[in-house]
ZAMARGU-4260 file (C-alpha; in steps of 0.2 Angstrom, whole numbers, plus 5000, padded with zeros to 4 digits):
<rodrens>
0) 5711/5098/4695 | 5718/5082/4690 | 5731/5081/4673 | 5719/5075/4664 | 5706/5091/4666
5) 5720/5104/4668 | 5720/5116/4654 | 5737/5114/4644 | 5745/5127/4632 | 5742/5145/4627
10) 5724/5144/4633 | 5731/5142/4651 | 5734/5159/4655 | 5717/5163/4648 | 5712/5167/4667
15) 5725/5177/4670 | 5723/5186/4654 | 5704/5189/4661 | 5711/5195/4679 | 5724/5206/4673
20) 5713/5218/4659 | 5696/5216/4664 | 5690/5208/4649 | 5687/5190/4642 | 5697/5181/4629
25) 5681/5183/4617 | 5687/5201/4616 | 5704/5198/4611 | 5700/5184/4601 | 5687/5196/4592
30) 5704/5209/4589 | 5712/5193/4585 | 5702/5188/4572 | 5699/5206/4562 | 5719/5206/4556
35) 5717/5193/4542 | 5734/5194/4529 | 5744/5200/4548 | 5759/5188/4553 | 5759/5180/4571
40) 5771/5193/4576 | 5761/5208/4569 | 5746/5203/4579 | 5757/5201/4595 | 5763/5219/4591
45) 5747/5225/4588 | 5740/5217/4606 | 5754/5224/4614 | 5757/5241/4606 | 5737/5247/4605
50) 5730/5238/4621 | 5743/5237/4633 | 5745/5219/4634 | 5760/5210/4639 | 5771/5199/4628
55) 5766/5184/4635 | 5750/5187/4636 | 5748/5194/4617 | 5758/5175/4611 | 5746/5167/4621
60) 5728/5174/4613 | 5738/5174/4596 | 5743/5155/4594 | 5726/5148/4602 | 5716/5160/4591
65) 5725/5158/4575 | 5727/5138/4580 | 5709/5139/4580 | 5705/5146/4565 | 5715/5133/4557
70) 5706/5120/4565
</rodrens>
């Protein structure tokens, strides 16, 4: 995959979101997207508290989510 292809940012550890818990991004998106009014940090917590996720991984479905609903 050249730089120019290569998926930069949060969104690069989508796959290994995928990998790791056995369901796509869409689904956490989906979580993501039902906690209108929560901070960043909520969300994170919410991810990692009720669905196991790492912190890492949380950060990353967080920031490309919320980026994208900005967008």
């Amino acid at each position: 995959m050249s730089d120019a292809t290569k998926v930069k940012g949060p969104a690069s550890y989508f796959p290994s979101i995928e990998k790791t818990y056995g369901k796509p991004i869409q689904h956490w998106q989906d979580i993501v997207r039902q906690q209108q009014g929560k901070t960043h940090m909520q969300i994170v917590t919410l991810l990692k508290t009720d669905h196991g996720l790492g912190h890492g991984h949380a950060n990353a479905i967080v920031a490309a989510t919320l980026a994208e609903m900005k967008s």
